[in-house]
Steps between C-alpha positions, in 0.01 A plus 500: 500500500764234461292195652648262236897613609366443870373194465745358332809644550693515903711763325177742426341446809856563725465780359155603578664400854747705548324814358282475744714446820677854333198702560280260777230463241353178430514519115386146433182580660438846326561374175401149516197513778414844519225721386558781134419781684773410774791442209390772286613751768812674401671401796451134468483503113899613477650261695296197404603625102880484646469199664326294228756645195783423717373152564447476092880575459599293749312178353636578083855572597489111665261334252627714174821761583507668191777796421333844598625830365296747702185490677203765530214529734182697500467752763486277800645214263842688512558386804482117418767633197727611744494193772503284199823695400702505851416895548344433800400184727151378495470521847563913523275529164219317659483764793547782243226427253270475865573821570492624176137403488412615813671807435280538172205412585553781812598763300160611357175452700273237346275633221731815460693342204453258182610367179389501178613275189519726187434300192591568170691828560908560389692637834493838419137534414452347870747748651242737339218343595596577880608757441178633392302377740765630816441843320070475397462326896684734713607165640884341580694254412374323197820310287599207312592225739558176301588511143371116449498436131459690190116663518509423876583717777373560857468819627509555888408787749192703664202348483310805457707605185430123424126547512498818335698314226233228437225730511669728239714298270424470139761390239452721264674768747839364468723631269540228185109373569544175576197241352550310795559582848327458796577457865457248747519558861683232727416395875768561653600620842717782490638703157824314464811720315411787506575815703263460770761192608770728569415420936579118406752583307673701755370180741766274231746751455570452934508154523695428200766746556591238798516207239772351287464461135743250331636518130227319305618145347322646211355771407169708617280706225289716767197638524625864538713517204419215300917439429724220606645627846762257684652765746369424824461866629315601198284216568393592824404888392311356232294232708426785701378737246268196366236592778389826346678491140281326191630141431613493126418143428428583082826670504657191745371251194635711227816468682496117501397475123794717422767222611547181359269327781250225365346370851368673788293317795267658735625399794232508740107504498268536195576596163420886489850570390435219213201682414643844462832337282226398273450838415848556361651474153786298531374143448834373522487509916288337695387463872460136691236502836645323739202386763406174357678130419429598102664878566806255653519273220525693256720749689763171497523482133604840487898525422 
């Protein structure tokens, strides 16, 4: 996660620094010298995503400052877009994304809730799908909760409507019969945006109220609505919504192939984001990782 940038870059690893005096965790030794099981909690997952993206932006906007005409992040990601934009400091963001994963992974007991990718399904035959199985269980909430990429979506809620789901599902149920769908389920600790997050969300909604959001220096395509948003209280209500609300990342890319944007860069670890691009039609725009010295070469050429 970003070893290249912190080995070879003062800027990357200042920032590593100072995200962890913000919250008095030792980041460098989570993500650097710790154990999986320790960063794949929620809690210490968030902010070591934060810290390492903002990092990222720190080291391309010295080694390749390029002209940026809005920024997007997913779920926890939109919190990197809006340091990166002046919204809020790094600093305050760091100890908001720590309680916003404490604060999730709190809300539902463990083994209560789960997630589910859906693949090969349209939107509305997966709003059916769970449907269906809320109604056939007797068991609540079941809903979309991330809209990745066309025939992928990730359902989220009770794990016993989740179980009845796996036992029961067939393909040939759904309205359209589609040739190829099939579910996979995903280890994860807690079922993230959906309605059993409404206690962390509440948890967000109180200590963000006290914080001050800034005019973006450009603009923000969120999570919640999946539209360019620069006013500053709108913002804020929709970071908060995030926790329980589905994140409309298909919708956020459909957005971005609409305007006359060639280059995006993932700005932070991996190359999920990459991947799910990929899956789009407009082969006109493009995404750039950004973790190793090839990612940053080539990132310099851009104009």
């Amino acid at each position: 996660m970003g070893s290249y940038l912190y080995d070879n870059f003062p800027t990357f690893k200042n920032a590593i620094i100072e995200a962890s005096e913000a919250i008095s965790l030792d980041l460098k030794k989570l993500i650097y010298e710790g154990t999986e099981a320790d960063l794949a909690l929620t809690a210490n997952t968030q902010p070591a995503l934060l810290s390492v993206s903002v990092g990222t932006f720190r080291v391309l906007k010295e080694q390749a400052p390029l002209k940026i005409e809005a920024a997007a992040g997913h779920s926890i990601g939109e919190y990197a877009a809006l340091v990166t934009a002046g919204v809020m400091d790094f600093a305050t963001a760091m100890k908001a994304v720590r309680l916003r994963g404490e604060a999730m992974q709190s809300a539902v007991p463990v083994g209560e809730g789960g997630m589910v990718a859906v693949l090969g399904l349209e939107p509305d035959q997966v709003t059916w799908l769970c449907e269906w199985a809320e109604k056939e269980s007797g068991f609540k909430p079941l809903s979309p909760a991330n809209f990745n990429s066309p025939g992928q979506i990730v359902i989220s809620g009770s794990m016993k409507c989740i179980d009845w789901l796996k036992t029961n599902f067939k393909a040939e149920l759904i309205p359209g019969s589609p040739k190829r769908a099939k579910l996979i389920p995903l280890n994860v600790s807690a079922p993230f945006h959906c309605s059993m997050m409404k206690p962390a969300q509440e948890k967000m909604n109180q200590f963000l109220s006290g914080v001050t959001f800034n005019k973006p220096q450009f603009p923000i395509i969120q999570n919640f609505n999946a539209t360019l948003v620069e006013n500053p209280t709108e913002l804020k209500q929709n970071l908060v919504q995030q926790v329980s609300a589905p994140v409309l990342w298909t919708q956020t890319m459909k957005l971005m192939e609409t305007k006359s944007w060639l280059t995006g860069i993932e700005c932070g670890h991996g190359s999920v984001l990459k991947g799910l691009f990929k899956k789009m039609e407009n082969p006109n725009f493009k995404i750039l990782s950004s973790q190793t010295k090839e990612d940053l070469d080539l990132i310099k050429t851009q104009k």
